[in-house]
VEXRO-603146 format. One record per residue (C-alpha): residue in three letters; x negated, y, z. Coordinates in Angstrom, 1 decimal, decimal comma. Layout:
BEGIN
ala_X_Y_Z
...
END
This chain:
BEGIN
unk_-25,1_-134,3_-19,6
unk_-27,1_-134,6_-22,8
unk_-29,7_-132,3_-23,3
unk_-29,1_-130,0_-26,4
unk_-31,2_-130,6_-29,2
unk_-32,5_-128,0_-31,6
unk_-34,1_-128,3_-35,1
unk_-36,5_-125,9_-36,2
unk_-36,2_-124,8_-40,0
unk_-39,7_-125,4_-41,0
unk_-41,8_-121,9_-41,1
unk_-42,0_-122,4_-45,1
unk_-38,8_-122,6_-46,0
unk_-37,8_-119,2_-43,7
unk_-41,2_-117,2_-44,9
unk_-39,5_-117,9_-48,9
unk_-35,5_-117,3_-47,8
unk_-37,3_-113,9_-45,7
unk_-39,2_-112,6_-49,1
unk_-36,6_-113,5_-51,5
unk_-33,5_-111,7_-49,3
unk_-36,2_-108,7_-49,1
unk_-37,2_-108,8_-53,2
unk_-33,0_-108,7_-53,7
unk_-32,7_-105,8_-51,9
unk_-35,4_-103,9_-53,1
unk_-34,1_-105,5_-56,4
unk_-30,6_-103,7_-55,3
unk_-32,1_-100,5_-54,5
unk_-33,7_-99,6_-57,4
unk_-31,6_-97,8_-60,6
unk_-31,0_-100,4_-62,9
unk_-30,2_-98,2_-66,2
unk_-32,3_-94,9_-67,3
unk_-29,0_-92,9_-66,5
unk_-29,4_-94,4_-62,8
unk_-33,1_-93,4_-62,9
unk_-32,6_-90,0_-64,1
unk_-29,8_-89,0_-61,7
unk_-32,4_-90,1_-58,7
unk_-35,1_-88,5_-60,1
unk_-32,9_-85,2_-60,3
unk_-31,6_-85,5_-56,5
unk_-33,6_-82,6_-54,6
unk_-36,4_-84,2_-51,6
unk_-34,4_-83,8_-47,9
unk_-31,2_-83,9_-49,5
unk_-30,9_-80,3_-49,6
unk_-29,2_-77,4_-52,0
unk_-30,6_-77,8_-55,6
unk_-33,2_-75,0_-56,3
unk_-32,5_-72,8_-59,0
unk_-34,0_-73,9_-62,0
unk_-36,3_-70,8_-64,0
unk_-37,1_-70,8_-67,7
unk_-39,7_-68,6_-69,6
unk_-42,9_-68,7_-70,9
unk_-45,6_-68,9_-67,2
unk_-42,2_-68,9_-64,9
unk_-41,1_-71,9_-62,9
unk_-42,4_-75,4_-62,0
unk_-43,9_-78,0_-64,0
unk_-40,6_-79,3_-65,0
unk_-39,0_-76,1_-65,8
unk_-41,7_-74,2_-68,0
unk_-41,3_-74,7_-72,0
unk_-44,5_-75,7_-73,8
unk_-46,2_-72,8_-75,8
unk_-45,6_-74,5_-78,7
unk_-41,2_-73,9_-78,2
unk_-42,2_-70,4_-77,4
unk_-43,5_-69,9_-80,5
unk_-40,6_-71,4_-82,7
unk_-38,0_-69,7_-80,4
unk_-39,8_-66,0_-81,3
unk_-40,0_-67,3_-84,8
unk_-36,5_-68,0_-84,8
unk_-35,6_-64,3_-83,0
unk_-38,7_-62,6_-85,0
unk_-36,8_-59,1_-86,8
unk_-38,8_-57,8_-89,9
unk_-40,8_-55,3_-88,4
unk_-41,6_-52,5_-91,2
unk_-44,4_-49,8_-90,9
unk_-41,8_-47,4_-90,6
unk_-40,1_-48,9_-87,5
unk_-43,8_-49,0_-86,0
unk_-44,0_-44,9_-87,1
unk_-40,7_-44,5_-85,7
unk_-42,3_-45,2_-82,1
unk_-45,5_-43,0_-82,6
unk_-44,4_-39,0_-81,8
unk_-46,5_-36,8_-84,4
unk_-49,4_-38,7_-86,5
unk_-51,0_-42,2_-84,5
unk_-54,4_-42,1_-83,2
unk_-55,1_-45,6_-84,0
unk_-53,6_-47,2_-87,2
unk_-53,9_-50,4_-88,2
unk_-53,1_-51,3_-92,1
unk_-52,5_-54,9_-93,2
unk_-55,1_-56,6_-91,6
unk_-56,7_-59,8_-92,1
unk_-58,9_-60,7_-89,3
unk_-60,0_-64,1_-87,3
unk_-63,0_-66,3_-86,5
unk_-65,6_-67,7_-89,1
unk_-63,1_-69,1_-92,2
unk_-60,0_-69,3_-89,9
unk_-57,5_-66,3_-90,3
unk_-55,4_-65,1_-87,3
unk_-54,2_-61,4_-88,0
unk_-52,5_-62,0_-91,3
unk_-51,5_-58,3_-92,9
unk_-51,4_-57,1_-89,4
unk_-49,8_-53,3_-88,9
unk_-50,2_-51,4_-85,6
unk_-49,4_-47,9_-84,5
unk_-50,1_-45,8_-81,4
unk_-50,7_-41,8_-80,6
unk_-52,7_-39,6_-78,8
unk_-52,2_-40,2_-75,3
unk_-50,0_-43,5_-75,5
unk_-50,3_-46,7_-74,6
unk_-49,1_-50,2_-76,4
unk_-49,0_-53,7_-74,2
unk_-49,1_-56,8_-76,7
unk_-47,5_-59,5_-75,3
unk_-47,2_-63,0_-76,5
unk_-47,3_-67,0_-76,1
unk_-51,6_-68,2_-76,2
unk_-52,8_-68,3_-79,8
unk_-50,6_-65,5_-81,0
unk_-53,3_-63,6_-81,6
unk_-53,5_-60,6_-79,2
unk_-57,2_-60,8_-78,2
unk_-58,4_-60,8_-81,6
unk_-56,8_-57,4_-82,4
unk_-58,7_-56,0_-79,5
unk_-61,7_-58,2_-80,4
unk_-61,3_-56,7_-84,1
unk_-60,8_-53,1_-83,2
unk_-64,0_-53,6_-81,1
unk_-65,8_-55,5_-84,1
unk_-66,1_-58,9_-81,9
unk_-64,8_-60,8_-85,3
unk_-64,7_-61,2_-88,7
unk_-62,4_-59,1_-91,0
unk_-61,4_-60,0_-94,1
unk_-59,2_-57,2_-95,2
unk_-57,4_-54,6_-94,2
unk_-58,3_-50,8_-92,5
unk_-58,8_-49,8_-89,0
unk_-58,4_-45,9_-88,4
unk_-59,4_-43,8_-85,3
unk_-58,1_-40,4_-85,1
unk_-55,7_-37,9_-86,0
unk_-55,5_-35,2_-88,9
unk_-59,1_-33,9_-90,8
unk_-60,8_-36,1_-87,3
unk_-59,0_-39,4_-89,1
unk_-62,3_-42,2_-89,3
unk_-62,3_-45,3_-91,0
unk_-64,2_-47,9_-88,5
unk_-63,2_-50,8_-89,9
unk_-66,9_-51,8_-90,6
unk_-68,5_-50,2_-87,8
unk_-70,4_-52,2_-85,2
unk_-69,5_-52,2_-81,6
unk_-72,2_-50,1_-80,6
unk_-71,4_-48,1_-83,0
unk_-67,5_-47,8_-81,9
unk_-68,8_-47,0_-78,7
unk_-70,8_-44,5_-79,2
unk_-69,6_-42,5_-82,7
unk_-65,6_-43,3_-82,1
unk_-65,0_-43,4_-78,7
unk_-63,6_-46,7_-78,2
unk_-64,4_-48,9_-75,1
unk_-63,6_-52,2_-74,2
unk_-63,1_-53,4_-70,5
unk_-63,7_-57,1_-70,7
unk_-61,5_-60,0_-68,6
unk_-62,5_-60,5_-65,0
unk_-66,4_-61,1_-64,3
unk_-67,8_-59,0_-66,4
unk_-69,7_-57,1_-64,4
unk_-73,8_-58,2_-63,3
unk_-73,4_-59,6_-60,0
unk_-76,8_-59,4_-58,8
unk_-77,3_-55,6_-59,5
unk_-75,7_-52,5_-57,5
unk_-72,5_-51,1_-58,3
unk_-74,4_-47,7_-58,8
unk_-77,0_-49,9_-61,9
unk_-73,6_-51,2_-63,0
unk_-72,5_-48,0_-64,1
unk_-75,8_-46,9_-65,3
unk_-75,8_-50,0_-67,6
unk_-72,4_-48,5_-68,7
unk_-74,4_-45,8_-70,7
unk_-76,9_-47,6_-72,2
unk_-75,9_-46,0_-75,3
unk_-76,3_-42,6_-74,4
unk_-79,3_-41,0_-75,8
unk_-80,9_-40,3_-72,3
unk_-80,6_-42,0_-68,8
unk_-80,2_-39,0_-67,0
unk_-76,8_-38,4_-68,5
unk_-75,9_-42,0_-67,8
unk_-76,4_-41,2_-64,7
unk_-74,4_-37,2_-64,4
unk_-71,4_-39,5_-65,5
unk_-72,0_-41,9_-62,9
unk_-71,8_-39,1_-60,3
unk_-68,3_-37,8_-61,8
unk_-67,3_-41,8_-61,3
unk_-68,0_-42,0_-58,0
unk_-66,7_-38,0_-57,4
unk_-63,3_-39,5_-58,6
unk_-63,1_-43,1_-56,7
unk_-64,4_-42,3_-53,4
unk_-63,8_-46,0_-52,6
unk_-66,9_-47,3_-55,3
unk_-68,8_-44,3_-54,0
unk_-68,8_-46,3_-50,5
unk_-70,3_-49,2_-52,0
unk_-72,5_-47,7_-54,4
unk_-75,6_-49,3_-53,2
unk_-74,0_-52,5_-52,6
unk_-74,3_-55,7_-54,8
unk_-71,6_-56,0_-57,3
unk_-70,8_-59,6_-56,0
unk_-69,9_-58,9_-52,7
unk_-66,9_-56,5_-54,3
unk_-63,5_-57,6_-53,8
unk_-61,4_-58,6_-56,8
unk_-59,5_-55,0_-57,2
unk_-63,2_-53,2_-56,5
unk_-65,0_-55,7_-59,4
unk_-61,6_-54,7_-61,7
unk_-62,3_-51,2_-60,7
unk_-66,5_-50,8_-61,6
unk_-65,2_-52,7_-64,8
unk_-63,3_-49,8_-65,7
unk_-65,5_-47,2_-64,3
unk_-68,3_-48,8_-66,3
unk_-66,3_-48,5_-69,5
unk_-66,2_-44,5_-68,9
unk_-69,6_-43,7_-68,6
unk_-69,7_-43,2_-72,5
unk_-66,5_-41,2_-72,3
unk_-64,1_-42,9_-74,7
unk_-60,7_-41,5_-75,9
unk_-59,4_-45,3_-76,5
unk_-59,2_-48,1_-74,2
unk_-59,0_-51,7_-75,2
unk_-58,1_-53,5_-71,6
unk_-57,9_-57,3_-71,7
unk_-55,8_-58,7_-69,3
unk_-56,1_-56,2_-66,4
unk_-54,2_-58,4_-63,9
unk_-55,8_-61,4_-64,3
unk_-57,1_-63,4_-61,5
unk_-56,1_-60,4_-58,9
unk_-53,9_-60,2_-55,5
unk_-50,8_-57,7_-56,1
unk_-51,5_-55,2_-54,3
unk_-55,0_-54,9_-56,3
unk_-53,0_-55,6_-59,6
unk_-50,6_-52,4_-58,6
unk_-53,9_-50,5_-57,9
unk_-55,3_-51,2_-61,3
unk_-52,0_-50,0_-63,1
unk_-52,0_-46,8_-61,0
unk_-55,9_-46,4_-62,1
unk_-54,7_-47,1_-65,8
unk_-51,7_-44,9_-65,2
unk_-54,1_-41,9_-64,4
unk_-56,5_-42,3_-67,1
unk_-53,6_-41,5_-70,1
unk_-51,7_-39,6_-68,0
unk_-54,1_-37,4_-66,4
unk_-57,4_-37,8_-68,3
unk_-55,3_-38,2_-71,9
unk_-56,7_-41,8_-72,8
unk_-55,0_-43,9_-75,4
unk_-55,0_-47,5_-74,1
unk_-53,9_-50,6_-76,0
unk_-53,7_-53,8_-73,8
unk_-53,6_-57,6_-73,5
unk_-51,2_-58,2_-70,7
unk_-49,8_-61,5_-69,6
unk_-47,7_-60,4_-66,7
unk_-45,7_-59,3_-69,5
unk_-43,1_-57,4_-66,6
unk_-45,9_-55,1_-65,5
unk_-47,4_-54,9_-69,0
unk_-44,1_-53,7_-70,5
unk_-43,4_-51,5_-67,1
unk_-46,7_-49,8_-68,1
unk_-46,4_-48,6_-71,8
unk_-44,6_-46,8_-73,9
unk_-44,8_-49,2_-76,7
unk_-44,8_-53,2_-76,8
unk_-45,1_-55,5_-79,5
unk_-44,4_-59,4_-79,1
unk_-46,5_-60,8_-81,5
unk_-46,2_-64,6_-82,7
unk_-48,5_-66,3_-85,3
unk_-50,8_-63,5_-86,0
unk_-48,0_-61,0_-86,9
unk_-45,3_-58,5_-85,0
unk_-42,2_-60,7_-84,2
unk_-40,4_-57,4_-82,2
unk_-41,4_-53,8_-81,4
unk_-40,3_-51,1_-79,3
unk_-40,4_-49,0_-76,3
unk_-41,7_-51,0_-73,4
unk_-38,1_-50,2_-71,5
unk_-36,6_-51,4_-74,3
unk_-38,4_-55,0_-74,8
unk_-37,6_-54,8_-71,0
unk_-34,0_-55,1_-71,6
unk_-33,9_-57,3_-74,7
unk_-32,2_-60,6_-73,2
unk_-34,2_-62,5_-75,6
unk_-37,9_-61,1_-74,2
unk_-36,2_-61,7_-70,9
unk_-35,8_-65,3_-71,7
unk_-39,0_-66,0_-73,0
unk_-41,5_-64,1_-70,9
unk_-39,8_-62,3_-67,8
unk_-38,7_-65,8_-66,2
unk_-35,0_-63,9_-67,3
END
């Protein structure tokens, strides 16, 4: 019987019919219109349920969040015409800080434009709002960090009513009670917490009292007290946000400026801070305007909130009631 003959295919030949089979099913597999591409992009990893998509201003992934930019046209679009009487309306009895059509910014660029703000004895505002709105620079121009072009400031109540406007900061300090506690790290790492608070009352007219209020500091947080003779930059986060406070009431102030209180901080040291903040109207009578960006806690926290867009007051009202407002909810509870 005849042996059976075979006839290799040369190695070539199968090498280019192997790669071209293989580039027509990869050629296959791939979406072939941008509807194709955009309905496999959209299928969730593992095959599994669809996550629940999250809009708002800082809420959701990288897909989900809308730029700052929409924020701001979507408040414009929902912005009501705030009057000074609707900012009155929320102040019981005369306010303790008044702000009257203010023009304030940086150098020749204008960010407050006619700005009105109102708040009493013993309250406390939360200004919320998309980056660039301009909620720092009415802290930084209470404080006199900026330039003002117009426009009053007012501290206090009745025949005690001062115009500061054109005080210095020192001068704020020291002659109006106002104090301003900084963003994280802001306190001097490489001295105690005890010097920390000392440098606190540099203003005072002598050290020795500087140091009395210290001692009623450390009295009333026992937990600084147990680190008072350690470095500042061995504190945790919640202890560093806690001397920056402290520090602030050395000189005694009856207003607080706070600038982003949560920032940078754990939540259980963030609930802290708001129970320390909590205490100081409540218990110690402080009026506190503040910077928040966890605008739920913020809101939580005061009596009033504004939502400021562009350098003016899009919306104000009680803090419950921004709380509820669908269209806050949208934009900056993840609602």
């Amino acid at each position: 019987m005849a042996a059976r003959q075979t006839t290799k295919k040369p190695a070539s030949k199968r090498t280019s019919r192997s790669r071209s089979a293989s580039k027509n099913a990869k050629s296959k597999a791939k979406p072939t219109t941008a509807a194709q591409k955009k309905k496999v992009a959209a299928k969730p990893a593992g095959g599994g349920a669809r996550k629940r998509q999250v809009s708002g201003y800082g809420a959701g992934g990288v897909d989900t969040v809308i730029s700052v930019e929409d924020v701001t046209r979507q408040i414009e679009a929902i912005a009501e015409k705030v009057s000074i009487a609707d900012l009155d309306a929320l102040v019981p009895g005369d306010p303790y800080v008044r702000i009257d059509d203010l023009k304030a910014g940086y150098g020749k660029m204008e960010i407050l434009h006619n700005f009105n703000l109102r708040v009493g004895r013993k309250q406390s505002l939360c200004l919320i709002g998309p980056n660039g709105a301009g909620k720092s620079t009415i802290l930084h121009a209470i404080f006199g960090f900026n330039d003002i072009f117009s426009g009053q400031i007012i501290v206090g109540s009745g025949a005690d009513a001062r115009d500061v406007t054109k005080l210095s900061s020192s001068q704020k300090l020291k002659q109006a009670g106002i104090a301003y506690i900084l963003q994280d790290k802001s306190v001097f790492p490489g001295m105690t917490v005890e010097e920390n608070l000392w440098m606190g009352g540099y203003l005072k007219d002598q050290p020795e009292r500087a140091k009395e209020a210290a001692e009623r500091i450390f009295d009333k947080y026992p937990r600084l007290a147990a680190r008072r003779k350690h470095l500042a930059k061995v504190l945790s986060g919640g202890e560093r946000r806690l001397l920056e406070i402290s520090r602030a009431l050395v000189m005694e102030p009856e207003v607080l400026l706070v600038d982003e209180p949560s920032i940078g901080l754990e939540p259980r040291f963030i609930d802290m801070v708001f129970e320390i903040l909590h205490d100081l109207q409540h218990g110690e009578g402080k009026t506190i305007i503040m910077v928040e960006q966890n605008a739920k806690k913020g809101l939580e926290f005061a009596d009033i909130g504004y939502v400021l867009v562009s350098g003016v007051v899009a919306i104000a009202g009680k803090g419950d009631d921004l709380l509820k407002n669908p269209e806050v909810g949208r934009l900056f509870l993840g609602g």
